[in-house]
C-alpha positions in Angstrom: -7.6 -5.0 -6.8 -5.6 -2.0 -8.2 -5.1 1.2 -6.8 -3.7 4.4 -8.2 -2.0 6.2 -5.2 0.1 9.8 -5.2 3.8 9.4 -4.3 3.3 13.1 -2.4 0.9 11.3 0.1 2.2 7.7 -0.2 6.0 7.5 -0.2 7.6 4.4 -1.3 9.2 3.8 1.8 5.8 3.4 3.3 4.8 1.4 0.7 7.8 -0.7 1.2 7.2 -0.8 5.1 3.2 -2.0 4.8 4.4 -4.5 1.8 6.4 -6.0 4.3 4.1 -5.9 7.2 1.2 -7.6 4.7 3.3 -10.5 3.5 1.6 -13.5 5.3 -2.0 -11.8 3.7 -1.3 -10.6 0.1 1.3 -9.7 -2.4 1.6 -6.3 -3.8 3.0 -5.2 -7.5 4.3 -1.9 -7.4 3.9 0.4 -10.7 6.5 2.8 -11.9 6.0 6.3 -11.0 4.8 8.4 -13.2 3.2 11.8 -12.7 3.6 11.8 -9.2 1.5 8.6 -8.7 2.3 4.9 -9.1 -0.6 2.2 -9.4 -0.5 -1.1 -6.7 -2.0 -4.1 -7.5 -3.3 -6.3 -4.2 -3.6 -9.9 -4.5 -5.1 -11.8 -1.2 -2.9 -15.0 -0.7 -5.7 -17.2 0.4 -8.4 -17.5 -1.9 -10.8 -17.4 0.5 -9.9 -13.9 1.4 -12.8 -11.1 0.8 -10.6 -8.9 -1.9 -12.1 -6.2 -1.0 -11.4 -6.2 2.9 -7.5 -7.1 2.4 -7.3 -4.1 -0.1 -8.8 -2.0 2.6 -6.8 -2.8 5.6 -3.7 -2.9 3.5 -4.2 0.9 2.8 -5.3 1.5 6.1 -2.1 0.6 7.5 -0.2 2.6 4.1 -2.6 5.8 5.5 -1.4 5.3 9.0 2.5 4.6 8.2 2.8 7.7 5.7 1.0 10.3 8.4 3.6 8.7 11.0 6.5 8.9 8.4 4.9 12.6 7.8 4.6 13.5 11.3 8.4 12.6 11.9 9.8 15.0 8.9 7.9 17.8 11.1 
């Protein structure tokens, strides 16, 4: 599934971060930046995976690590 996402909300380090916490369910290619948005890709790892439900709880979790990372710049 891709996914266009803004670098203001979604920092890279977050992306980085929920990459890493996602290994064991999908794998992730990271667009360059352009405009002040990149585009992700999302690729379940088992094909039995529902796309559509990895893609949502992997952005989920990017949501909830940028407001965190956003909260702590406060």
């Amino acid at each position: 599934m891709k996914i266009s996402l803004s670098s203001m909300i979604y920092p890279l380090r977050c992306l980085d971060e929920t990459v890493t916490a996602f290994a064991d369910f999908c794998s992730v290619a990271i667009g360059p930046v352009q405009n002040k948005s990149y585009s992700i890709e999302i690729l379940p790892l088992s094909p039995a995976a529902n796309d559509e439900l990895v893609a949502n709880e992997f952005l989920n979790y990017l949501l909830s690590v940028s407001i965190r990372d956003l909260l702590l710049d406060c």
